[in-house]
N, C-alpha and C positions, 0 to 999 in steps of 0.2 A: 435588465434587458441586455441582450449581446448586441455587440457593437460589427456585426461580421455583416455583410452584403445581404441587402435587403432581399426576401425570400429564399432563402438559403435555408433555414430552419421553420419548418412548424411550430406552432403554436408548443405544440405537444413537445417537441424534439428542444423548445424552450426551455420549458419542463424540467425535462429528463435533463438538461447540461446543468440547468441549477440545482439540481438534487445534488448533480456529481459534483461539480465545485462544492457543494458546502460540506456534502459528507468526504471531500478529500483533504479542504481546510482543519474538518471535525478530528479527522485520524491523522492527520498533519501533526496536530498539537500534541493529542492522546499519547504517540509514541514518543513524544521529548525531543520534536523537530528544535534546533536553537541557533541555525545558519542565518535567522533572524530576527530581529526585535519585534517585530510585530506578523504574527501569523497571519494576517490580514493581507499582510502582502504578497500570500501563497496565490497562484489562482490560479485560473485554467485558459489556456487561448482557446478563443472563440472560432478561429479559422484551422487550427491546426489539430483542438482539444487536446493538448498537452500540456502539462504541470510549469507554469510559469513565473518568475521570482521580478518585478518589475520589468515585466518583457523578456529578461533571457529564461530560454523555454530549457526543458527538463532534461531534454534531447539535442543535439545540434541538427537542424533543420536551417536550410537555404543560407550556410555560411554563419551563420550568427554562432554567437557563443554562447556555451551552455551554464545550466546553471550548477552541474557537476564543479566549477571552477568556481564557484561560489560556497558551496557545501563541504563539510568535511566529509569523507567517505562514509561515515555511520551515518550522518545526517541523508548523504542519499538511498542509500539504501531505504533508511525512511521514509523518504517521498517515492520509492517504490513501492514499499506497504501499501502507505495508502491511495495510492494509484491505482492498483489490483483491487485492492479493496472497495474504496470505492465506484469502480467500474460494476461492481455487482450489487451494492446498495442500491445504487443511482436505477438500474436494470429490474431488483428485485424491487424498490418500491413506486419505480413509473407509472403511471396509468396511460395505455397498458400497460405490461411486464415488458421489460425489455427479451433481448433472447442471450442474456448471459447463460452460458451451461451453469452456471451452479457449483463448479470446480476448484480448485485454487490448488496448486501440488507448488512447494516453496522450499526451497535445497539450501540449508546454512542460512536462514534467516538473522543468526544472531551474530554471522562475521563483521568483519572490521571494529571489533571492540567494543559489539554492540553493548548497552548495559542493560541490566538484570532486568530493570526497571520496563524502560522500553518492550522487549522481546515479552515481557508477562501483559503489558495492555496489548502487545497484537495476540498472543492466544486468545486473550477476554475479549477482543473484536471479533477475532474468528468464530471464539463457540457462541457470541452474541449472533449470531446470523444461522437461524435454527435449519434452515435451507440450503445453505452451502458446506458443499463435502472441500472438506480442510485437510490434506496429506502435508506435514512436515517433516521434511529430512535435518535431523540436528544432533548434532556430538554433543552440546551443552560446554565444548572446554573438558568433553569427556569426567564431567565434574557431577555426580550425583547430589552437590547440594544445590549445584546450581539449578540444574533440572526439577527440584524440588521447590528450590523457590518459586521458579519463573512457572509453573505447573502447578502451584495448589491452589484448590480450589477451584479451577482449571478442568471440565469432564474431557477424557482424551480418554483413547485406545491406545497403550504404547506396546509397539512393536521391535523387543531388541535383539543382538545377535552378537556374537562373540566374534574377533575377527575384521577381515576385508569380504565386502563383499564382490568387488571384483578384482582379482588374483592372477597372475598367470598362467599358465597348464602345464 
């Protein structure tokens, strides 16, 4: 039950925040979140719906401090994943349907030293969601094993090019 000001949410819009909180917990863990001992302590604010680590929220919002200052840089990135992601779980399995587009377009998913590990459960998150169009922009460490690891088994369309693609004239 959320703890936010009474009639403020539906029954239904209940619902739908608890789907998100869990499927954000769920993909919290899955990418090798470890800013914390206990994932349990991930959650979502009820008033702000923002990814919250014992109260400091994800974001700094009304002076408070964020949980960026708590996380190592790879670890937020990770609560960005599943942030994204679960915004569309939570959308795709509400009743009704929420009005996510269905979209997700994600530039260098695998910076700040992301590991192999991590970056291969967010593709499997991604192609597990048969309804959401997944574009990712990623060099891999410009490393063909690594792309290989983090991609097999993995269904993707890849899209490559030799080059910059934006250059000067």
């Amino acid at each position: 039950m959320l703890t936010g000001p009474k009639n403020l949410y539906t029954d239904s819009d209940e619902a739908t925040i608890g789907l998100f909180e869990k499927n954000f917990r769920a993909n919290t863990g899955s990418f090798g979140y470890t800013s914390v001992a206990n994932i349990r302590d991930v959650s979502i604010n009820d008033k702000s719906l923002t990814p919250s680590l014992s109260d400091i929220e994800l974001r700094e919002y009304r002076q408070r401090p964020d949980i960026k200052s708590e996380s190592s840089a790879s670890d937020f990135v990770r609560l960005i994943w599943a942030y994204l992601i679960a915004l569309y779980q939570a959308s795709e399995m509400s009743k009704p349907k929420g009005n996510h587009l269905g979209f997700l377009l994600l530039d260098e998913p695998g910076q700040h030293s992301m590991s192999q590990e991590s970056q291969r459960a967010l593709f499997k998150t991604l192609i597990a969601s048969p309804n959401l169009q997944s574009i990712v922009a990623a060099s891999f460490d410009e490393s063909p094993s690594i792309f290989n690891y983090v991609t097999d088994g993995v269904a993707h369309k890849l899209i490559s090019w030799e080059g910059k693609l934006i250059a000067p004239l």
